[in-house]
mmCIF file as Biopython writes it, N, C-alpha, C and O atoms, coordinates in Angstrom:
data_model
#
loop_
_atom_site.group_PDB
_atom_site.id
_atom_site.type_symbol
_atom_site.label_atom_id
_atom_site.label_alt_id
_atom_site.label_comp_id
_atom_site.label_asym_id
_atom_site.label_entity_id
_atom_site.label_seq_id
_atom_site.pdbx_PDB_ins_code
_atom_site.Cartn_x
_atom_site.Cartn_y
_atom_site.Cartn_z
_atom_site.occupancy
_atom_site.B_iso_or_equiv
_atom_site.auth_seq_id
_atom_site.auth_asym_id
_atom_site.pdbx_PDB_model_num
ATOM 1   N N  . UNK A ? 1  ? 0.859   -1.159 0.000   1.0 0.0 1  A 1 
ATOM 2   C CA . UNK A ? 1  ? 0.000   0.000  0.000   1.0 0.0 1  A 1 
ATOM 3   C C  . UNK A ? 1  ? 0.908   1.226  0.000   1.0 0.0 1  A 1 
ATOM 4   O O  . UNK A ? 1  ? 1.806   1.350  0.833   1.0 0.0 1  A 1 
ATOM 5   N N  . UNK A ? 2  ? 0.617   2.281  -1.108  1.0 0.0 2  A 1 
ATOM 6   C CA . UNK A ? 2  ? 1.035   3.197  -0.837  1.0 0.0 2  A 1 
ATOM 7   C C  . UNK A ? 2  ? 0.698   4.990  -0.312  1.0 0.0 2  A 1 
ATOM 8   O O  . UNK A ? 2  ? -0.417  5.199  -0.789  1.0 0.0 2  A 1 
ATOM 9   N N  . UNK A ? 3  ? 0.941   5.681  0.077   1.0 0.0 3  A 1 
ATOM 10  C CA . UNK A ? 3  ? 0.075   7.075  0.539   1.0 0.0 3  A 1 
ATOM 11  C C  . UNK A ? 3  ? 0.156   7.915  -1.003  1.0 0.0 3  A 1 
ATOM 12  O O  . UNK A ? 3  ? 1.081   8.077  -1.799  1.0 0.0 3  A 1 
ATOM 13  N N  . UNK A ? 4  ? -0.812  8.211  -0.996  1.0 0.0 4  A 1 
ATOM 14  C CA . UNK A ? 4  ? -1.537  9.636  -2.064  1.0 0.0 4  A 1 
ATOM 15  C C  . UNK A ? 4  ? -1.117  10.662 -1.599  1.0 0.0 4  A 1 
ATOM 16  O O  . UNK A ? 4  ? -0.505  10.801 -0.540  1.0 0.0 4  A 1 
ATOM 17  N N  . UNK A ? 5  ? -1.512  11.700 -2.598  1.0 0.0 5  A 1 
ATOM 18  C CA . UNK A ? 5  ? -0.989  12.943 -2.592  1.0 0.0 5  A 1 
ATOM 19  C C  . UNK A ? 5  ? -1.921  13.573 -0.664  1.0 0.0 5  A 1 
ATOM 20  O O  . UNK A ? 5  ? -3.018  13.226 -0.226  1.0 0.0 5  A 1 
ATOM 21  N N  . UNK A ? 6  ? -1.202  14.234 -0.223  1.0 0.0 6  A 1 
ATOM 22  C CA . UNK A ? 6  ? -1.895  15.255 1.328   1.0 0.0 6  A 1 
ATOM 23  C C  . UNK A ? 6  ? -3.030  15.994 0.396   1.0 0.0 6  A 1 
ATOM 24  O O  . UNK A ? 6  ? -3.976  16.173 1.162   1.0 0.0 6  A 1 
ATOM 25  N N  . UNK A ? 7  ? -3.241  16.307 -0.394  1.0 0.0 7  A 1 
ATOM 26  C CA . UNK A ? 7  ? -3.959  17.491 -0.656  1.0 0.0 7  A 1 
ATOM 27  C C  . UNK A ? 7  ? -5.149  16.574 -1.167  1.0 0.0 7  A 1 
ATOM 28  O O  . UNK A ? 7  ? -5.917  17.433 -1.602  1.0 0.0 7  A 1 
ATOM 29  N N  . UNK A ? 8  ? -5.613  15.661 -1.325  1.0 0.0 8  A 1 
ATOM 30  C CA . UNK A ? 8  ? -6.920  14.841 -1.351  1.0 0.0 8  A 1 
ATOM 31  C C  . UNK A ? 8  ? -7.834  15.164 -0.020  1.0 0.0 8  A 1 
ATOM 32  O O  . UNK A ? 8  ? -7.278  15.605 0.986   1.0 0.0 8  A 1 
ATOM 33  N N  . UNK A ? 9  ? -8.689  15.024 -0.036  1.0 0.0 9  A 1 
ATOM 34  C CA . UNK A ? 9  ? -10.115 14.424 0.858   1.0 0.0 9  A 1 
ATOM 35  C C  . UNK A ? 9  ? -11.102 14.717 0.680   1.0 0.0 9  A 1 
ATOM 36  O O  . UNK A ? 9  ? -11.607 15.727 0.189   1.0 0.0 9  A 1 
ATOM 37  N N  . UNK A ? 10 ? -11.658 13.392 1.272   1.0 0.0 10 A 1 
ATOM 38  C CA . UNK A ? 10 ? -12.768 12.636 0.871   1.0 0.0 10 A 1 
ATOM 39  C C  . UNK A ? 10 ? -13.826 13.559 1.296   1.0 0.0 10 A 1 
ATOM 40  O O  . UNK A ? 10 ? -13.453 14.552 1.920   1.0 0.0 10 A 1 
ATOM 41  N N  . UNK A ? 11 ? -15.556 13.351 0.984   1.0 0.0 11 A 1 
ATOM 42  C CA . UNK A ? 11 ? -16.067 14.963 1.757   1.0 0.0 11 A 1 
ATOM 43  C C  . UNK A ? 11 ? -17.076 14.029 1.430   1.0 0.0 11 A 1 
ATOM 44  O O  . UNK A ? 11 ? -17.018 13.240 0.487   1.0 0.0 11 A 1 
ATOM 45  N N  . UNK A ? 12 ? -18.279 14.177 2.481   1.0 0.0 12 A 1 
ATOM 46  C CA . UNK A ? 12 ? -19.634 13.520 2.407   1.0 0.0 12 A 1 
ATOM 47  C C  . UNK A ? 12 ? -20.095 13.073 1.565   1.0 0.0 12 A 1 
ATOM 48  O O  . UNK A ? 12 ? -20.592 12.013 1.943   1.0 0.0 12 A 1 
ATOM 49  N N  . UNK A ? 13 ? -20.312 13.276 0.247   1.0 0.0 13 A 1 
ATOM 50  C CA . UNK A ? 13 ? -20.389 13.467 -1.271  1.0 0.0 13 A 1 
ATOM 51  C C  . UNK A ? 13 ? -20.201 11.878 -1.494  1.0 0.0 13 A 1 
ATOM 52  O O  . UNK A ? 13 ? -21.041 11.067 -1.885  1.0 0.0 13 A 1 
ATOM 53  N N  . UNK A ? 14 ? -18.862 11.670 -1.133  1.0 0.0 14 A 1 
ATOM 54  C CA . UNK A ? 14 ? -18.254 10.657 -1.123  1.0 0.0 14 A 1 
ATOM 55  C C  . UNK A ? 14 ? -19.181 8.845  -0.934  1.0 0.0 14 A 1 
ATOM 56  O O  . UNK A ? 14 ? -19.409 8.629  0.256   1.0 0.0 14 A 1 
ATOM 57  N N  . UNK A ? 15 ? -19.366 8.404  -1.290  1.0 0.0 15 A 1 
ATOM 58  C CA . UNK A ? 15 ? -20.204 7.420  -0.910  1.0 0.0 15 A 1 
ATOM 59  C C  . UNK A ? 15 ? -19.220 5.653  -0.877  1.0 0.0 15 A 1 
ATOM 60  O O  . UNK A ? 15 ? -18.371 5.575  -1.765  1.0 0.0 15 A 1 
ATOM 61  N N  . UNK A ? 16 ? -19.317 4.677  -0.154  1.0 0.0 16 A 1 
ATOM 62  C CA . UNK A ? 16 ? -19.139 3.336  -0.326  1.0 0.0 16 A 1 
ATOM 63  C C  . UNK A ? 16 ? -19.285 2.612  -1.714  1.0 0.0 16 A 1 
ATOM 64  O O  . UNK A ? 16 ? -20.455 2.424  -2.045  1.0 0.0 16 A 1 
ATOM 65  N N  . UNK A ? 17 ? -18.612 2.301  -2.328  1.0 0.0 17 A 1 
ATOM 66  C CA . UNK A ? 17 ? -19.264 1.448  -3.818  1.0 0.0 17 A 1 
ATOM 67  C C  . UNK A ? 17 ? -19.640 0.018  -3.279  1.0 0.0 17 A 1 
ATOM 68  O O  . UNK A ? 17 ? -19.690 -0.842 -4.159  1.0 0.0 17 A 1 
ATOM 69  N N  . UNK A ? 18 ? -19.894 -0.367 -2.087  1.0 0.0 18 A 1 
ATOM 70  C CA . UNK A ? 18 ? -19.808 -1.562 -1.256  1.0 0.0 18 A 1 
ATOM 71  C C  . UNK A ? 18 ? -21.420 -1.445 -0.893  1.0 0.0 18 A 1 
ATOM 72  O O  . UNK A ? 18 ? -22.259 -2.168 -1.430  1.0 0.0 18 A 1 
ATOM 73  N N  . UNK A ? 19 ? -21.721 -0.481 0.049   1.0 0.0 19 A 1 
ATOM 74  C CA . UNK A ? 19 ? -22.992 -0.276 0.558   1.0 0.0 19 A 1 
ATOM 75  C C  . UNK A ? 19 ? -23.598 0.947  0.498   1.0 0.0 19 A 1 
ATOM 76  O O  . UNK A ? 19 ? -24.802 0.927  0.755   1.0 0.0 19 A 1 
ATOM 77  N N  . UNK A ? 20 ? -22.885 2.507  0.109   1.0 0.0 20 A 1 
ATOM 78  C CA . UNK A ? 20 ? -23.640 3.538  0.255   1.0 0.0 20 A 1 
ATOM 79  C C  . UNK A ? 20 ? -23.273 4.336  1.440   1.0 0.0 20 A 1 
ATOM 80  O O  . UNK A ? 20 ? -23.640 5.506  1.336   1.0 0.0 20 A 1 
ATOM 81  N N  . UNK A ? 21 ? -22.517 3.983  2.788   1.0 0.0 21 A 1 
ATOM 82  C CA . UNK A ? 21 ? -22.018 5.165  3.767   1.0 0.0 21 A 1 
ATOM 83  C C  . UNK A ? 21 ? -20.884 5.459  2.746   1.0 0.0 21 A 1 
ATOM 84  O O  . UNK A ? 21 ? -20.410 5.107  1.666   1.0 0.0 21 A 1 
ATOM 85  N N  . UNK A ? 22 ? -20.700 6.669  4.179   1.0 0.0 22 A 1 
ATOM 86  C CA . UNK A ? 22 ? -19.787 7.680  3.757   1.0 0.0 22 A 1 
ATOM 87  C C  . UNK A ? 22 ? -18.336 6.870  3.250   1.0 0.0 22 A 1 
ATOM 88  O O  . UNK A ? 22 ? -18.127 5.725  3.649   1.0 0.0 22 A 1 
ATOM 89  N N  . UNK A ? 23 ? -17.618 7.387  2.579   1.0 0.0 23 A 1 
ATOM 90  C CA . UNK A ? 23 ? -16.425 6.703  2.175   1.0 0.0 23 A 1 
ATOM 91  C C  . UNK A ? 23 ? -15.395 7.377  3.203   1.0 0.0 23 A 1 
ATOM 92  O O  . UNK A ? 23 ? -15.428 8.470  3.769   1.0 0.0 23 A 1 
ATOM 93  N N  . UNK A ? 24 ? -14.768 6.667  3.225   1.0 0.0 24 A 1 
ATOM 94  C CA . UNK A ? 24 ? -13.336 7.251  4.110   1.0 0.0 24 A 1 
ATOM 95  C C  . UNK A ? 24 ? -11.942 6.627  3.331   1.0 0.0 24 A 1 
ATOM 96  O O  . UNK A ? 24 ? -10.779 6.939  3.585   1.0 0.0 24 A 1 
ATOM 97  N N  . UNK A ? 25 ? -12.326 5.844  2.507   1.0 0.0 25 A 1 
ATOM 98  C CA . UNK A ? 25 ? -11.184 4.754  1.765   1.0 0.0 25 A 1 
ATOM 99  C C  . UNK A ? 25 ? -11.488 5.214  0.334   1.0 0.0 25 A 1 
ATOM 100 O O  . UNK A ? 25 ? -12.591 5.164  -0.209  1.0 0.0 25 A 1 
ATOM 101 N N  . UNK A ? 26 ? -9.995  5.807  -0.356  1.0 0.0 26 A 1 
ATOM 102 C CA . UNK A ? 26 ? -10.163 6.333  -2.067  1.0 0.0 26 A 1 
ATOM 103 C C  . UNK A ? 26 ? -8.730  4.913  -2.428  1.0 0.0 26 A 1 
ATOM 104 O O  . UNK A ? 26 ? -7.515  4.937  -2.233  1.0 0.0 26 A 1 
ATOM 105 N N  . UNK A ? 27 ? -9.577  3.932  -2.958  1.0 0.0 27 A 1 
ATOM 106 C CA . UNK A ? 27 ? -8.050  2.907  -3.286  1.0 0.0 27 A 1 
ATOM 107 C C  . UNK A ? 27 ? -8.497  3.518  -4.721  1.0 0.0 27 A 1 
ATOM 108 O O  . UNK A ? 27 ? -9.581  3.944  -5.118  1.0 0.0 27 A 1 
ATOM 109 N N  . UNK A ? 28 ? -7.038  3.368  -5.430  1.0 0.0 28 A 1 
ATOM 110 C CA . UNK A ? 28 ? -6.900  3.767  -6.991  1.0 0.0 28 A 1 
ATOM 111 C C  . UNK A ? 28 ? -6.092  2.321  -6.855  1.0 0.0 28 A 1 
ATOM 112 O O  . UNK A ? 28 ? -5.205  2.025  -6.055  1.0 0.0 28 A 1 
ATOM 113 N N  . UNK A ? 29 ? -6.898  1.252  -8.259  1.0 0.0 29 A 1 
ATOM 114 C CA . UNK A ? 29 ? -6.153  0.251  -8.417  1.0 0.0 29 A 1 
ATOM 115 C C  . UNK A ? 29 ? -4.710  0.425  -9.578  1.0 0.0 29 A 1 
ATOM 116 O O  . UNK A ? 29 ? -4.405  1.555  -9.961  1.0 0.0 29 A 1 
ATOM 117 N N  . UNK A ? 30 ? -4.098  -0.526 -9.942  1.0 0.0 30 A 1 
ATOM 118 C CA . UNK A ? 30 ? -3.048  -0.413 -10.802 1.0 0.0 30 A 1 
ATOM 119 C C  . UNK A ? 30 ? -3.914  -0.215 -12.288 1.0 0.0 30 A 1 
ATOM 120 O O  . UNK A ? 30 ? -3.510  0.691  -13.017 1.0 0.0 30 A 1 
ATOM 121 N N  . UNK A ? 31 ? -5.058  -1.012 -12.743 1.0 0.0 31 A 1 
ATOM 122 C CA . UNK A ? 31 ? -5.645  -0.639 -13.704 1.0 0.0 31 A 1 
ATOM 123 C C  . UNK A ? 31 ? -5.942  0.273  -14.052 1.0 0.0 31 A 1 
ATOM 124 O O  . UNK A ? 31 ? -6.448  0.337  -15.173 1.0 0.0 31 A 1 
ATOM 125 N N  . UNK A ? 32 ? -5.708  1.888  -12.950 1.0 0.0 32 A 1 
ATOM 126 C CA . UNK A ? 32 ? -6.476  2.599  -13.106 1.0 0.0 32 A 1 
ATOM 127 C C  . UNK A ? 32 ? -7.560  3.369  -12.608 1.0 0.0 32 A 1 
ATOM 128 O O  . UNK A ? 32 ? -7.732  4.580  -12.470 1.0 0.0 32 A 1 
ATOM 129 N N  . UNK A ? 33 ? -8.383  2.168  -12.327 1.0 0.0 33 A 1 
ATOM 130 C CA . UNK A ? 33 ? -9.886  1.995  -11.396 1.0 0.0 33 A 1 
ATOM 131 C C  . UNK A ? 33 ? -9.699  2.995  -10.347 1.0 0.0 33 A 1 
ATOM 132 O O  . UNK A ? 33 ? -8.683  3.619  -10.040 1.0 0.0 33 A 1 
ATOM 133 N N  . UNK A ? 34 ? -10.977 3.024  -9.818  1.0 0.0 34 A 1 
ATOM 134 C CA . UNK A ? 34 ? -11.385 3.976  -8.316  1.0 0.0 34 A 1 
ATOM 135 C C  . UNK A ? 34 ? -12.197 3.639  -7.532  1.0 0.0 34 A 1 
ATOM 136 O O  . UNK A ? 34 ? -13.301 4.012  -7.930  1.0 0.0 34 A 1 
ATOM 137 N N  . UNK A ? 35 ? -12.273 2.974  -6.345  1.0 0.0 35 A 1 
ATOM 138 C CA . UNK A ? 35 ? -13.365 2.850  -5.770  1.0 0.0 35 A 1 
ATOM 139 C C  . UNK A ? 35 ? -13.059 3.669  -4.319  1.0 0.0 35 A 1 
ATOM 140 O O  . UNK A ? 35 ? -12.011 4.189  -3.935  1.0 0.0 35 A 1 
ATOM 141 N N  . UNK A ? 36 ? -14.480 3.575  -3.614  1.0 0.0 36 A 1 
ATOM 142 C CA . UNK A ? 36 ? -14.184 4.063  -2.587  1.0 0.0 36 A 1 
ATOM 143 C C  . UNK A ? 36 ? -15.020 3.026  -1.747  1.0 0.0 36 A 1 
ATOM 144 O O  . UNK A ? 36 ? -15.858 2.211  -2.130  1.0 0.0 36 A 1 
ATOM 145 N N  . UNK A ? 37 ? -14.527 3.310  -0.450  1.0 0.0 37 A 1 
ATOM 146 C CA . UNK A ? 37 ? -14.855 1.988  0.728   1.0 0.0 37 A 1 
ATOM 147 C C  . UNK A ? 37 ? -15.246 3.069  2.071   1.0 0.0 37 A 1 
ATOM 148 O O  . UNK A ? 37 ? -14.755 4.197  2.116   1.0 0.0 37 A 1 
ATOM 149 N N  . UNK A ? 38 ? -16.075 2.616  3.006   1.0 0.0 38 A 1 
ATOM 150 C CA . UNK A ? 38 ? -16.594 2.944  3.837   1.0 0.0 38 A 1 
ATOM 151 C C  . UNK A ? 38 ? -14.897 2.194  5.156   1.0 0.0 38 A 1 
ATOM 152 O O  . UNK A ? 38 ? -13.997 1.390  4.914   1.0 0.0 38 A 1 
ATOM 153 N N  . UNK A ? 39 ? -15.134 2.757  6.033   1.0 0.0 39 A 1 
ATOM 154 C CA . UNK A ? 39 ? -14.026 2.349  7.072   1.0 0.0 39 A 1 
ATOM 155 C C  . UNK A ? 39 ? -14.463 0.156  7.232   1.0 0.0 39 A 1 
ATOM 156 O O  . UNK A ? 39 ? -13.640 -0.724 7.484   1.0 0.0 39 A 1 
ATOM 157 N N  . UNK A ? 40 ? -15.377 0.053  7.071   1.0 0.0 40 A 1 
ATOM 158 C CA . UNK A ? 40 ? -16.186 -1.071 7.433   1.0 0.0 40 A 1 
ATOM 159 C C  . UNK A ? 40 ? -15.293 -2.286 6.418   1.0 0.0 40 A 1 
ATOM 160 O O  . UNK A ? 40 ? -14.565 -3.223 6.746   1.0 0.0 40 A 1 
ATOM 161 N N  . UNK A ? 41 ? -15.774 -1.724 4.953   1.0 0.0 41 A 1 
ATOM 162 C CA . UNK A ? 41 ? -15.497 -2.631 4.006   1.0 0.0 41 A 1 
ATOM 163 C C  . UNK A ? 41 ? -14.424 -2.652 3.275   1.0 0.0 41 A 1 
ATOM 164 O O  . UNK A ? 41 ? -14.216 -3.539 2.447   1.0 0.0 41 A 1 
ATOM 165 N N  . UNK A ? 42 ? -13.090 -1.022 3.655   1.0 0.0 42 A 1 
ATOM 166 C CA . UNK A ? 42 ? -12.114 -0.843 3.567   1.0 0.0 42 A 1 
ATOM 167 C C  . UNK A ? 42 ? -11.269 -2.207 4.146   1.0 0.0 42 A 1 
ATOM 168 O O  . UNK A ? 42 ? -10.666 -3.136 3.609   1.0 0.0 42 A 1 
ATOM 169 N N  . UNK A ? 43 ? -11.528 -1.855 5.354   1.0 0.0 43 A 1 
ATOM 170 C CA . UNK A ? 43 ? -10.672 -3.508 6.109   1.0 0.0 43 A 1 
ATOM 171 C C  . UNK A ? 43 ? -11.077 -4.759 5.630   1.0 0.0 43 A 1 
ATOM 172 O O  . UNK A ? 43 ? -10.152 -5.556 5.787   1.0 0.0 43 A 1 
ATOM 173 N N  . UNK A ? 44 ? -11.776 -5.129 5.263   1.0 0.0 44 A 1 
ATOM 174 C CA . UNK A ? 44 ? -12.851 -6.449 4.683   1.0 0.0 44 A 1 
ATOM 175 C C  . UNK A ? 44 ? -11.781 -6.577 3.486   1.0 0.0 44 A 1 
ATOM 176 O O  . UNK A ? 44 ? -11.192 -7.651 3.360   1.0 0.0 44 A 1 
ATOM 177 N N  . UNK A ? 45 ? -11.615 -5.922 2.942   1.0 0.0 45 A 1 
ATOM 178 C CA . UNK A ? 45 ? -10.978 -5.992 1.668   1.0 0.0 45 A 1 
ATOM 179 C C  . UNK A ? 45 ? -9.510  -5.613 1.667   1.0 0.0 45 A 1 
ATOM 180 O O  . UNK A ? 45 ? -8.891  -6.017 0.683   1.0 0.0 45 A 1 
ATOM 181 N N  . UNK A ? 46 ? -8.897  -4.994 2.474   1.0 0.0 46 A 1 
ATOM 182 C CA . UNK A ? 46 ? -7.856  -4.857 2.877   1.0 0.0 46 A 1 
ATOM 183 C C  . UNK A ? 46 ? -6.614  -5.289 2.095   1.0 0.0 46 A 1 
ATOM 184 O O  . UNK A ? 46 ? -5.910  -4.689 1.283   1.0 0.0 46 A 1 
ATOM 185 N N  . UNK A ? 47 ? -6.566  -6.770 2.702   1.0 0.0 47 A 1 
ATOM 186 C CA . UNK A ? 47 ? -5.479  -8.048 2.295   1.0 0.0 47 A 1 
ATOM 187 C C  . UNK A ? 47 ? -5.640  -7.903 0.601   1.0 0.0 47 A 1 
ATOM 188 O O  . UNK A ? 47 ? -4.702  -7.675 -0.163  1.0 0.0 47 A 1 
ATOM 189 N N  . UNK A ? 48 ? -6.493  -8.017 0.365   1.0 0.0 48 A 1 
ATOM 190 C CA . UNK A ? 48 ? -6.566  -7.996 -1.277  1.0 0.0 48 A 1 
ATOM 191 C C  . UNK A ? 48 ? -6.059  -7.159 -1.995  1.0 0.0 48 A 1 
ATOM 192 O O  . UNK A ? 48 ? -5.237  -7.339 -2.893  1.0 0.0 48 A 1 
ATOM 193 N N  . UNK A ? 49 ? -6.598  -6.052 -1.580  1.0 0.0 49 A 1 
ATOM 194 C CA . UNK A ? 49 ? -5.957  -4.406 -2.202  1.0 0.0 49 A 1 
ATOM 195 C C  . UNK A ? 49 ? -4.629  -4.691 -2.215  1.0 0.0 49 A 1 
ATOM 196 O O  . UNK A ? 49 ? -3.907  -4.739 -3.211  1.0 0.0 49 A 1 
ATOM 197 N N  . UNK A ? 50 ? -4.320  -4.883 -1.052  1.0 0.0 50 A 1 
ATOM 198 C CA . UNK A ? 50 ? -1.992  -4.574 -0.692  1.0 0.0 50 A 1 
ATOM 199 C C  . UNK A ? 50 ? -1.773  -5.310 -1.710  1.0 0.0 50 A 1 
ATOM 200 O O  . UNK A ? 50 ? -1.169  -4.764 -2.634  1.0 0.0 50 A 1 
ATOM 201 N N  . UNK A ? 51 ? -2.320  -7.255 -1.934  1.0 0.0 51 A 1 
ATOM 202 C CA . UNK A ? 51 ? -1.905  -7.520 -2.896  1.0 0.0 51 A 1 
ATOM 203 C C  . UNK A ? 51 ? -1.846  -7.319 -4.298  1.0 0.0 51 A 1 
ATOM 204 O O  . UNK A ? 51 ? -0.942  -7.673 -5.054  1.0 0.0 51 A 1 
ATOM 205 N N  . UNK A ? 52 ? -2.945  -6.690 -4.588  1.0 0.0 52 A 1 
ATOM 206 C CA . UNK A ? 52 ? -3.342  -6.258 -5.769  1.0 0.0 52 A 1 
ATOM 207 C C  . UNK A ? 52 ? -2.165  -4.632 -6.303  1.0 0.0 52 A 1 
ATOM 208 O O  . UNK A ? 52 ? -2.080  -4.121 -7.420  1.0 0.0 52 A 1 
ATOM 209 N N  . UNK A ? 53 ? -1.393  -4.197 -4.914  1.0 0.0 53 A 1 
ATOM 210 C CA . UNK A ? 53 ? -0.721  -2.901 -5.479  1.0 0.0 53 A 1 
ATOM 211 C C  . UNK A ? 53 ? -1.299  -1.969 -5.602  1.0 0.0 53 A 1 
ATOM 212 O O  . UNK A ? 53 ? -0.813  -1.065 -6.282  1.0 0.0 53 A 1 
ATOM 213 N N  . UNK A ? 54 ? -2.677  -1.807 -4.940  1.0 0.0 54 A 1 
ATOM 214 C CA . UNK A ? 54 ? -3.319  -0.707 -5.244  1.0 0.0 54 A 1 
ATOM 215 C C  . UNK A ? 54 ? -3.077  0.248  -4.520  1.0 0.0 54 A 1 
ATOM 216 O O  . UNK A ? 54 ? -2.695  -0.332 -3.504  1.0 0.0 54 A 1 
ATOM 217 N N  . UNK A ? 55 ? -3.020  1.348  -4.301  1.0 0.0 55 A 1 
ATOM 218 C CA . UNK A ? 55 ? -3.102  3.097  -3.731  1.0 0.0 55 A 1 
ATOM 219 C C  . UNK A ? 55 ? -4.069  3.303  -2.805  1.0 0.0 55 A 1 
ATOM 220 O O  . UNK A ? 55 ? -5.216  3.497  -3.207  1.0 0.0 55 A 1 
ATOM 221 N N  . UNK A ? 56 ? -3.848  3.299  -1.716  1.0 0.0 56 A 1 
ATOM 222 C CA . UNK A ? 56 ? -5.186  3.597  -0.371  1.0 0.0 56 A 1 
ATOM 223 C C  . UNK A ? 56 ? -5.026  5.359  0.090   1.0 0.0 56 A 1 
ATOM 224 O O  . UNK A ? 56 ? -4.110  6.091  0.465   1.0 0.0 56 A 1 
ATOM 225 N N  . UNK A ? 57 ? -5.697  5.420  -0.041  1.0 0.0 57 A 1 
ATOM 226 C CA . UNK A ? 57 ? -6.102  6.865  0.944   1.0 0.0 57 A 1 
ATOM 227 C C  . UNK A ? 57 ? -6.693  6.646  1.841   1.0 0.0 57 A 1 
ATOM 228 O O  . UNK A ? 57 ? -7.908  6.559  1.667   1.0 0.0 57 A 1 
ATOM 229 N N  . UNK A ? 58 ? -6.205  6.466  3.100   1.0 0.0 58 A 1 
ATOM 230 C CA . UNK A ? 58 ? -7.594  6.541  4.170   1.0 0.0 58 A 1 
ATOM 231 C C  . UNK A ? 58 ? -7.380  7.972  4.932   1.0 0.0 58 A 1 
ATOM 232 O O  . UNK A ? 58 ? -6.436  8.751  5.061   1.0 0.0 58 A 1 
ATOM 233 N N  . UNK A ? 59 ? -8.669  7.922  5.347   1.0 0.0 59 A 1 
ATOM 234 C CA . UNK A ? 59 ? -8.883  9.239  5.816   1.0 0.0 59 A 1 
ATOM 235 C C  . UNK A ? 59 ? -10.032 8.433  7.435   1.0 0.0 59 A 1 
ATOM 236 O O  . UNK A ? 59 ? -10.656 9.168  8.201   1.0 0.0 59 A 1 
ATOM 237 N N  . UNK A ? 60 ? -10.018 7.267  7.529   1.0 0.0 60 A 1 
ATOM 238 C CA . UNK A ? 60 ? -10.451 6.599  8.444   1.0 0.0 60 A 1 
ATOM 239 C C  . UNK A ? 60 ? -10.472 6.895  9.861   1.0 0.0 60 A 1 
ATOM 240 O O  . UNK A ? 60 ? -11.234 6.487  10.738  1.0 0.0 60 A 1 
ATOM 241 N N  . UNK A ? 61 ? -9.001  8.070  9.936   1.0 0.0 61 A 1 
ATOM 242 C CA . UNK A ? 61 ? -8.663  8.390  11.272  1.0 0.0 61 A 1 
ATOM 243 C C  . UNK A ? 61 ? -9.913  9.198  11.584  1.0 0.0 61 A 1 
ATOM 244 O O  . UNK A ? 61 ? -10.501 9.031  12.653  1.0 0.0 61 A 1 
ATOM 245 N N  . UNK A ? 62 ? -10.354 10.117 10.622  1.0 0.0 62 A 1 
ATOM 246 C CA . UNK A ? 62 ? -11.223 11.293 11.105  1.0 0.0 62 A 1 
ATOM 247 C C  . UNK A ? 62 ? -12.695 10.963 11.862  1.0 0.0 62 A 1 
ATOM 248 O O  . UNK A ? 62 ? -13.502 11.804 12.257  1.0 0.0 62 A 1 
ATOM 249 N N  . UNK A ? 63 ? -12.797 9.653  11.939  1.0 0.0 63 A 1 
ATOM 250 C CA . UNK A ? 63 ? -13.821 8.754  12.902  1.0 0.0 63 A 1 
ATOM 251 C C  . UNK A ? 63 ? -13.853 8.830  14.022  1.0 0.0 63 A 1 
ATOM 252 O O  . UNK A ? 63 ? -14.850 8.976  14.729  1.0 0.0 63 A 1 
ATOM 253 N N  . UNK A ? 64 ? -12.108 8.688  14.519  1.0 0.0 64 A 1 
ATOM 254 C CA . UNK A ? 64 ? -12.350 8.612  16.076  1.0 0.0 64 A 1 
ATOM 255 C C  . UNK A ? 64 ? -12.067 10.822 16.511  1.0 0.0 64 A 1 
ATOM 256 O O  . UNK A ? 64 ? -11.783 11.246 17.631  1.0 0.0 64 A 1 
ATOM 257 N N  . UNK A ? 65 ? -12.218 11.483 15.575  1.0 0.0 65 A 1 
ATOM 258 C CA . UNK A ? 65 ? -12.124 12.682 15.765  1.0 0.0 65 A 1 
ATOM 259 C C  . UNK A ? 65 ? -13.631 13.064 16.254  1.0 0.0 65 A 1 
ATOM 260 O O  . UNK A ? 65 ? -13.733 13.629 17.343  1.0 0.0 65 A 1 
ATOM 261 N N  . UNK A ? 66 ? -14.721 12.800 15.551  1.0 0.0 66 A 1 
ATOM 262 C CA . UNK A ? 66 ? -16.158 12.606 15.694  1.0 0.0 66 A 1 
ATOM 263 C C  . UNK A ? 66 ? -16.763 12.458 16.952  1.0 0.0 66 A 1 
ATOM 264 O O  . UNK A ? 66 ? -17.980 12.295 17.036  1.0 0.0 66 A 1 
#
């Protein structure tokens, strides 16, 4: 996994491609692709992403700020 640019974030707008909450997870795969993940289904999927090489943004911390 690697970190994205600081100047990203995610903003309500933002939705899960999993279920529909808020996203907190922007993975950009190697193909290209974009999805975004809720803190929930971010981890669920986790292991896969790293292997896959994909790009995580989390912004997950801003939960326990709430």
């Amino acid at each position: 996994m690697t970190a994205t640019l600081a100047t990203e974030h995610l903003t309500t707008t933002d939705r899960c491609d999993r279920c529909g909450a808020q996203a907190y997870l922007l993975v950009r795969l190697p193909s290209g692709g974009e999805l975004f993940f809720c803190n929930h289904h971010g981890r669920e999927h986790e292991g896969v992403l790293r292997e896959s090489g994909a790009d995580i943004h989390d912004e997950s911390a801003r939960l326990a700020g709430s």
